[in-house]
N, C-alpha and C positions, 0 to 999 in steps of 0.2 A: 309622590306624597304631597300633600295639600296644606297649606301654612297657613290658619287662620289674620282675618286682617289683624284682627287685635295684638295679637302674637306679634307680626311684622311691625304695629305702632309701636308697641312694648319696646320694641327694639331699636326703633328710631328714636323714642324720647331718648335709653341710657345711654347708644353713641353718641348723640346730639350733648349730653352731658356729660360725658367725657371727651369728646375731642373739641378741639381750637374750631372745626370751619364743621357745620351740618353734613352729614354722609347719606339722609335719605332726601327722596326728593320732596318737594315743598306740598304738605296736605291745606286742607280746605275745607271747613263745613260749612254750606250753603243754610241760613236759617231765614224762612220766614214772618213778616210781623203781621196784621191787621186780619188776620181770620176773618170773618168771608169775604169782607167787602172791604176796601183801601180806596182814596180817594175819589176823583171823578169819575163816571162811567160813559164813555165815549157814545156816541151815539150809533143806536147799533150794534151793541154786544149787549153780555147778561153778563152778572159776576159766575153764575157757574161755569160760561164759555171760558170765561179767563181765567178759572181752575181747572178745565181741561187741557188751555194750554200749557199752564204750566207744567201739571204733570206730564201731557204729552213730553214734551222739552228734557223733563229730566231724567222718565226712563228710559228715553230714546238715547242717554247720554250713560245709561249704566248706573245711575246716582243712587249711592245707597240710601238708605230711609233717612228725610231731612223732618226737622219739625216746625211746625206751623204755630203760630202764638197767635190768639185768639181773642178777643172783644165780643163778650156775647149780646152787648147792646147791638151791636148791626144786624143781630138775626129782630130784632122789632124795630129799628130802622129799616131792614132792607128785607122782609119775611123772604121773597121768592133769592136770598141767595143762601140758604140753610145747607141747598143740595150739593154746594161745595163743601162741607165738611164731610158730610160722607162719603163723596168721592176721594177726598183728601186719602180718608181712611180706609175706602177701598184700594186705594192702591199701595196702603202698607207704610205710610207717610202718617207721623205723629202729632202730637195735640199738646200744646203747653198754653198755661195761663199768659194773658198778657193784661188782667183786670178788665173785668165787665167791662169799663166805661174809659179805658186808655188815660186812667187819674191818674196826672202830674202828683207823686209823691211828695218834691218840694212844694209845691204849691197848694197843698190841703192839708189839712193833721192825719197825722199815722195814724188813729181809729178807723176816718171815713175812707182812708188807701186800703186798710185791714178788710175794710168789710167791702170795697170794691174788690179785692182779691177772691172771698170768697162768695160774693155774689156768683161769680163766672163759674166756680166750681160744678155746679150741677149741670151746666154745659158740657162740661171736658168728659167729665163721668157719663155722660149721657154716647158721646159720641167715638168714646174713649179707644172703649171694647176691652178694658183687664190690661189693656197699656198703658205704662207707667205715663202718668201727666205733669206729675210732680215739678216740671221744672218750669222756674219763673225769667220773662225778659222784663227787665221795668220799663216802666212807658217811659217815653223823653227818655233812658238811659238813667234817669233822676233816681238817686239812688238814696235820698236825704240830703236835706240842706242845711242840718248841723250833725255835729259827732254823734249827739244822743238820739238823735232821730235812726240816724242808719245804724245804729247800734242795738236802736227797738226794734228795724223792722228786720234786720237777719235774726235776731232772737224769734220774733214772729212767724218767720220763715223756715226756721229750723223747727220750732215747734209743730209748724206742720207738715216737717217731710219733703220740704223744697231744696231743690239745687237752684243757682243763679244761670242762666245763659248767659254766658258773657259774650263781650263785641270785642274783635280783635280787628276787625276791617268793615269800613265804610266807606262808601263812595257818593251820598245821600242821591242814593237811588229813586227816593219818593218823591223830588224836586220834578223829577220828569213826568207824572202821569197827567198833572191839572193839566200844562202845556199843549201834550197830545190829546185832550181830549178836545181843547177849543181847535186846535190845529186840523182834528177831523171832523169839528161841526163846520169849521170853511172851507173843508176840502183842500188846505194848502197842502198839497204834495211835497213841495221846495221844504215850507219849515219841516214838516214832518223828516226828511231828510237832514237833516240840520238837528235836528234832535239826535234822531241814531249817529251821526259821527261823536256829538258831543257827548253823550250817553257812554260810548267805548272808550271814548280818551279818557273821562273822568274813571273809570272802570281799572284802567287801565294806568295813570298816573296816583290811583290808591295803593294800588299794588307795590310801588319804590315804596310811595309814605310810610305803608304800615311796615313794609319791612326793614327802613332805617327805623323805626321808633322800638319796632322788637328787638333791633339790635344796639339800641342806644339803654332801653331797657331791662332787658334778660340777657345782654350781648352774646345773643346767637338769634337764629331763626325759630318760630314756634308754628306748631299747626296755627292755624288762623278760622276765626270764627267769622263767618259773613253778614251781616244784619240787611236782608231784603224786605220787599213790602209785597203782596199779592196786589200790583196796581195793570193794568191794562198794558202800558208799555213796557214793565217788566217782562209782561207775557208774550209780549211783541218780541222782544232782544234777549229773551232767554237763550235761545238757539247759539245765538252767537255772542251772546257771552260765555258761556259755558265752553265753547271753543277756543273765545281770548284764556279761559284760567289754564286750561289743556296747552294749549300754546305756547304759555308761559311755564310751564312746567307743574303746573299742578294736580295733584291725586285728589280724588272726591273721598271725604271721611265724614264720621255722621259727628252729630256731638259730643256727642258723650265720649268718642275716641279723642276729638280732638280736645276734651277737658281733663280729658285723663297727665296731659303735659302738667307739670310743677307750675307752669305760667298761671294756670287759671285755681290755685288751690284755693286763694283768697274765695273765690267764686263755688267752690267743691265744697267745702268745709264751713258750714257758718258757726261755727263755733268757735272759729278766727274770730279777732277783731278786725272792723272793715280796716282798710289799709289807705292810710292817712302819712301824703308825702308832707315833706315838712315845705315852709315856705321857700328854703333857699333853694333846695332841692328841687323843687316843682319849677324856681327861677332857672337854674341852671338847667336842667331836663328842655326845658321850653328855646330857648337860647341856640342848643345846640341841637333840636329836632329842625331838618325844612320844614319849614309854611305848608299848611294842609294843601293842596294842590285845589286853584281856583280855575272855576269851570269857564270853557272859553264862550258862551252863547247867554244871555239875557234870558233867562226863562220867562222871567215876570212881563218879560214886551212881547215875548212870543206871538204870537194871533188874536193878538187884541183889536 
């Protein structure tokens, strides 16, 4: 007999919440940000190339359907890389807003973020195909930068049918792409090298981070949501990243499985109010989290 995945999640969030130590093994949803185009483009590729690698990467890995968040400015910044979203979507991988124009919410009024939001709309729609798109990652993570701000925009967002993606793990993956691309306009072999060790470590030492702050926060283990970028060196280190999470013990889940855990209801529900730690709380939380884990390589002197 055949046990749907969901069924088996189901299962692992109520033991996970009734027992002291986690009983299933550690899930994972891989998300995408910067639809079609992220960063520098190394000399010598196309951004569709580096949409084919990654999907190559991921169904070569078994990965169930991941979503992609989207900037529809880069399709008139960048016209020739369109043909990665519908490869995106040919191979059964999804489409979420990430705002036309990747507008810092704190940093502009909630009107002109509203209507960056629905600018990108007719994009998603376009490329969708009757696949729910509905769910939003906020740029910069910025989610308002007072109470009544982020308090309009999940109003905003519930009124039109949005979920939140939330970030449970980062490794700020997007630091690596500029590097690698000057790295392969000098042909430095050596940095390029030096990049991929450092790329895995940091990969690799997020993995404790995020799981002491789950357990300092929720005090247990929670599926974990991944925030990537479609950047060239991604596409490079897909392969063996994907390996380091398998290694480590982790199961590939899509989103929506892994939002289904009680961790991300704030994020599920906007009809919560956003959730606002107090300041001593936030003091004490901070105190007793380790130091986000600092990267051991200079990106900025890279192949200058």
């Amino acid at each position: 007999m055949r046990i749907s995945q969901n069924l088996i999640a189901g299962w692992c969030v109520l033991l996970t919440l009734l027992m002291a130590v986690p009983l299933c093994a550690q899930q994972i949803a891989f998300t995408w940000d910067d639809l079609p185009a992220h960063s520098a483009l190394p000399v010598g590729e196309t951004r569709v190339e580096i949409g084919h690698q990654l999907i190559s990467a991921m169904k070569d890995a078994h990965m169930p359907p991941v979503f992609g968040f989207v900037n529809g400015v880069q399709l008139e910044h960048e016209p020739l890389s369109a043909p990665m979203l519908k490869d995106w979507r040919d191979a059964g991988f999804q489409l979420g807003n990430h705002a036309w124009s990747h507008m810092n919410l704190n940093e502009h009024t909630l009107a002109d973020w509203e209507a960056d939001v629905l600018k990108n709309e007719p994009v998603l729609q376009s490329y969708a195909g009757g696949e729910d798109w509905r769910w939003l990652r906020f740029p910069y993570l910025a989610e308002g930068d007072t109470p009544e701000k982020r308090a309009a925009a999940r109003k905003f967002l519930a009124d039109h049918g949005y979920r939140i993606a939330g970030v449970t793990m980062s490794f700020d993956d997007y630091a690596f792409n500029e590097p690698y691309a000057r790295c392969v306009a000098s042909n430095n072999v050596a940095a390029i090298a030096k990049l991929e060790t450092s790329y895995l470590k940091a990969a690799d030492d997020e993995i404790e981070h995020s799981r002491a702050a789950a357990k300092l926060i929720y005090g247990r283990e929670i599926p974990y949501v991944l925030l990537m970028h479609v950047g060239a060196f991604d596409a490079r280190m897909l392969p063996r990243l994907l390996k380091l999470y398998r290694d480590r013990g982790f199961t590939f889940v899509t989103l929506q499985e892994a939002e289904n855990d009680p961790a991300y209801k704030d994020d599920m529900d906007l009809s919560l109010p956003a959730f606002e730690d107090s300041p001593e709380a936030a003091k004490t939380r901070s105190a007793q989290l380790p130091p986000k884990p600092a990267l051991d390589l200079d990106l900025n002197a890279l192949c200058r």
